[in-house]
C-alpha positions in Angstrom: 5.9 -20.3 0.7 9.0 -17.6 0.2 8.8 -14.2 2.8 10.8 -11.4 1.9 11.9 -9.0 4.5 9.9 -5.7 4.3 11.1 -2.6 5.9 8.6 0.2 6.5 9.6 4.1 7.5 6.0 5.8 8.4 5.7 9.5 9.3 2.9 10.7 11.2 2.2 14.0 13.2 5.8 14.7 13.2 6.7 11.2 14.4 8.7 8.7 13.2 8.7 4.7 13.7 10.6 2.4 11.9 9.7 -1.8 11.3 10.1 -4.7 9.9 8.4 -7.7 8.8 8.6 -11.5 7.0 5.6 -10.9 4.6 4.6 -14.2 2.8 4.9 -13.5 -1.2 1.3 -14.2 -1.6 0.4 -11.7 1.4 -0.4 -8.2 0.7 2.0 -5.8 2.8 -1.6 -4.0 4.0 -2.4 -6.9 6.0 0.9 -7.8 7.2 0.9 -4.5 8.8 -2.5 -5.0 10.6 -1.8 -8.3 11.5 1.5 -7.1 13.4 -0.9 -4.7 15.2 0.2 -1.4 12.9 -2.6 1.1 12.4 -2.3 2.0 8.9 -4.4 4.4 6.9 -6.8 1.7 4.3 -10.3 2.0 3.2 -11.5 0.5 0.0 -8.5 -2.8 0.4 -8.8 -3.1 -3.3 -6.7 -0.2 -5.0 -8.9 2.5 -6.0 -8.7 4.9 -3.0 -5.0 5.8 -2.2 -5.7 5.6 1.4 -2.8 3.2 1.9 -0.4 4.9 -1.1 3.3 4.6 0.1 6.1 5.3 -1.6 8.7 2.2 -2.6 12.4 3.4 -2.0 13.9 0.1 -3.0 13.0 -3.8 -3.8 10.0 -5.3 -5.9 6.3 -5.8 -5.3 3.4 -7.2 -7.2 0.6 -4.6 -7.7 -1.1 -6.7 -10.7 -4.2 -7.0 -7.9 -5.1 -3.4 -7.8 -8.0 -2.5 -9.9 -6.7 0.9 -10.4 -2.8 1.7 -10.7 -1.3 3.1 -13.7 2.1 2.5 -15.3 2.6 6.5 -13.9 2.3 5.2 -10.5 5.1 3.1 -10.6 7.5 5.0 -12.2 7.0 7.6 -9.6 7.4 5.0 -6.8 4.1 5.0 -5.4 2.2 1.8 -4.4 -1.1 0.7 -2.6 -0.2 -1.1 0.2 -3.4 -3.1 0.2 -2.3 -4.7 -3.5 0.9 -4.7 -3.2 2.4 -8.3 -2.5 6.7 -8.5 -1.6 8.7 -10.0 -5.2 11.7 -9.0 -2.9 13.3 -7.1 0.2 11.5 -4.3 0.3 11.5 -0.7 2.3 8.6 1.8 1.8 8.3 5.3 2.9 4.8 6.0 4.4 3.9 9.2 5.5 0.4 8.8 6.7 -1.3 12.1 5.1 1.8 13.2 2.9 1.9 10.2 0.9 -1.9 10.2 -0.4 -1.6 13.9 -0.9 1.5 13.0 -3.0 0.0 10.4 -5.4 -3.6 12.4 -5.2 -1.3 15.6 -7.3 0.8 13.0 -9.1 -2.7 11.5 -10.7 -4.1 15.0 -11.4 -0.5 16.4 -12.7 -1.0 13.1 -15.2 -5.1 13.5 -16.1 -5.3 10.1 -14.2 -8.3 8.7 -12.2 -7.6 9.6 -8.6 -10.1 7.8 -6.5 -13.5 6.1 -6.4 -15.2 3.8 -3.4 -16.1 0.3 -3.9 -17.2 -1.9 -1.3 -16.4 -0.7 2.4 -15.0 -3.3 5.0 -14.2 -5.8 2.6 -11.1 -8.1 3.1 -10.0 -9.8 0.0 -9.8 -13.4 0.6 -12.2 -13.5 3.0 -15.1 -14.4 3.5 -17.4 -12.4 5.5 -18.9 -14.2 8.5 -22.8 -13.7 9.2 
């Protein structure tokens, strides 16, 4: 399975901290994050919420998972980090409030769906054990 490289810049409280990981091409950069031990704002993992919206400064991903991203989205840069699989070497901007507030105004500026919450705790891909 190819990895692409994926730089990530995140902003929070004034702070800033800069990584990098190998992300699989069928892994979504969300859990790639959380598996390295990053806390990273996510709630619904399924792209309707915007709790994990970033901003992609250069490179490619795959966002055909998300059950709610709009053409809009993408021209403006912003992805969902929970759908969003690497197509290529990647760096995203996330500032962990600024970034949602950002893409929250660009979907009301467009008349576009901003949020709704499916299923809570849910991990695509996996099963739940109980």
């Amino acid at each position: 399975m190819k990895s692409h490289l994926v730089h990530v810049r995140f902003s929070k409280e004034g702070r800033s901290q800069e990584i990098s990981l190998n992300v699989p091409e069928d892994t979504y950069i969300l859990y790639a994050c959380l598996d390295a031990g990053l806390e990273v704002p996510h709630v619904c993992e399924q792209g309707w919420c915007l709790a994990c919206a970033a901003r992609l400064s250069s490179g490619e991903v795959d966002m055909s998972d998300a059950y709610l991203y709009y053409p809009q989205d993408a021209a403006k840069g912003f992805i969902l980090l929970c759908s969003a699989k690497p197509r290529s070497e990647v760096t995203l901007e996330l500032d962990f409030h600024g970034t949602r507030r950002a893409m929250i105004q660009h979907r009301l500026d467009h008349g576009l769906l901003v949020r709704t919450y499916p299923k809570v705790l849910f991990r695509r891909g996996q099963k739940k054990e109980g």
